[in-house]
N, C-alpha and C positions, 0 to 999 in steps of 0.2 A: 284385701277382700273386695271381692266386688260387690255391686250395689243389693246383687238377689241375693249372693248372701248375706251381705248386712240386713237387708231385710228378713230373710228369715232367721240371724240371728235375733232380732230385735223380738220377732214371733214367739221362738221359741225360750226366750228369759221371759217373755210377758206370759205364757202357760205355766213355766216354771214353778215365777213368785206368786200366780193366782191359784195353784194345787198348794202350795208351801203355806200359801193365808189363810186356805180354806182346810187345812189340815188343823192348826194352830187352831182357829179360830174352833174346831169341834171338838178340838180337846179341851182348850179353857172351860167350853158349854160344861162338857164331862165334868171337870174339876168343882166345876161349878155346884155341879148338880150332888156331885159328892160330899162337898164341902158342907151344902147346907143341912144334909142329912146325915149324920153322924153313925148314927145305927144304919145305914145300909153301908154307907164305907168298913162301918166293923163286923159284917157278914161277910161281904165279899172277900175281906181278906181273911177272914176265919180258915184258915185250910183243915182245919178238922168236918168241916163239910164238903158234903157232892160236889166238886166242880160244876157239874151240867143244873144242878142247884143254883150257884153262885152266877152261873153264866146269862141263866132264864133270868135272873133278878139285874142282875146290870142291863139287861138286852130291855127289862119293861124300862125300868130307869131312863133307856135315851131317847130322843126325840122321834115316834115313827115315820113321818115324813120329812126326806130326803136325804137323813143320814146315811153319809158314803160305808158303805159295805166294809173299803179297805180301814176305816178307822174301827169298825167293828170286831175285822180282824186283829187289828192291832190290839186291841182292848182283850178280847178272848184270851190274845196269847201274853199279854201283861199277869192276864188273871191266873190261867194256866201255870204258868214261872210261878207265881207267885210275888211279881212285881209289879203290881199294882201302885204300891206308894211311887213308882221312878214316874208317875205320869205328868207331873209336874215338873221333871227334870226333862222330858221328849220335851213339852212344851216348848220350854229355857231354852234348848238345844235347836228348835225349829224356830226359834226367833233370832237367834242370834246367829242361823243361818242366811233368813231371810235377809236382815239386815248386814250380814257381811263382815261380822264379827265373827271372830276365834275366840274359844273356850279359853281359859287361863291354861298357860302351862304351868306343870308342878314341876319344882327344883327341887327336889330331896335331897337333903348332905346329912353325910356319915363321917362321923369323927370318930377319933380314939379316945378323944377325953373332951371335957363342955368347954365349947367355944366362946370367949367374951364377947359381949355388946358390938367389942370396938370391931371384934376378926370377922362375925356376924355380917356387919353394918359393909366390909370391904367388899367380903364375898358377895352380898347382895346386889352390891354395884357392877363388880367385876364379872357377875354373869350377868348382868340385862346389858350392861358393854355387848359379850358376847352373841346373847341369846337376844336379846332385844327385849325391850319393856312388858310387863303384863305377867311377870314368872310370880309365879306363890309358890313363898320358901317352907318349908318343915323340914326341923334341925332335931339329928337324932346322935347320942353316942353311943357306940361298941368296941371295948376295949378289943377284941378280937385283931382290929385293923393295927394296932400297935405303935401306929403313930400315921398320921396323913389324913388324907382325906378320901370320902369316896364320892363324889355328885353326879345323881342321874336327874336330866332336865330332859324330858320328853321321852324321845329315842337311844338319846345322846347317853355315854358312860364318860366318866373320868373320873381316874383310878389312882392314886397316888400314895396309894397305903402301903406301909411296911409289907404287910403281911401280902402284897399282890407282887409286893417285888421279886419277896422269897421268895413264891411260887413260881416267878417267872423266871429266879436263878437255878432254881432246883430243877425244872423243865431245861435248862439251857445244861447245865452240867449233866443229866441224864441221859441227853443227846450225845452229848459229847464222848460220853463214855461210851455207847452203844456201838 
């Protein structure tokens, strides 16, 4: 990279993380201002009221000089959905943007019958081996699968259950016959 790039990369990460601070920083305000009022946090999410009701009452709530529009929008359409309560979670999620962190990934496993302490304790090793450190496990059984395992870690599937093999013998012999 040459040097007018690097410099306008350097420009354009410093606008970046100063909209991503300044974003963070008017939702906290938000939270803030929510948090200490209790009965307007339990209006606004009342959905047995007017939206355009609920929206006028958040919109006196924020600060009238110089709050950005686009956090306004944001807000509208939090209240809108009905996800109001995730604002706390945008927050989380825009810091550990800024900072350069990744969310935890989930490793969901699927068993045929309850896994002990010890099989547990392997597999949890054997995928952050694979997956890399930072996975959060939740351990579920379904007799359905009939023996194996099933783990989905992010994107990723691995399938090793009885009952996927059948299915993939029954598809292979169906072929065959055809």
């Amino acid at each position: 990279m040459d040097s007018k790039q690097a410099q306008a990369q350097r420009y354009a990460q410093a606008v970046y993380e100063a909209m991503l601070e300044q974003w963070q920083s008017a939702l906290n305000e938000v939270q803030a201002v929510l948090s200490k009022d209790q009965a307007l946090y339990a209006s606004l999410t009342d959905g047995s009221k007017d939206f355009n009701e609920r929206l006028k009452a958040l919109e006196a709530a924020l600060p009238k000089k110089g709050f950005p529009v686009e956090i306004k929008n944001l807000l509208s359409l939090l209240l809108q959905n009905g996800n109001l309560e995730l604002l706390s979670d945008v927050s989380a999620a825009l810091g550990r943007i800024v900072s350069g962190q990744q969310a935890p990934t989930k490793a969901e496993v699927t068993s045929a019958a309850e896994l002990s302490e010890q099989e547990k304790d392997a597999l949890r090793q054997s995928l952050a081996k694979q997956f890399g450190a930072g996975l959060t496990f939740s351990f579920h059984v379904d007799p359905a699968l009939m023996g194996g395992l099933r783990v989905r870690v992010g994107d990723s599937l691995i399938d090793t259950s009885v009952a996927s093999r059948l299915s993939a013998l029954r598809e292979s012999l169906a072929s065959a016959v055809r």
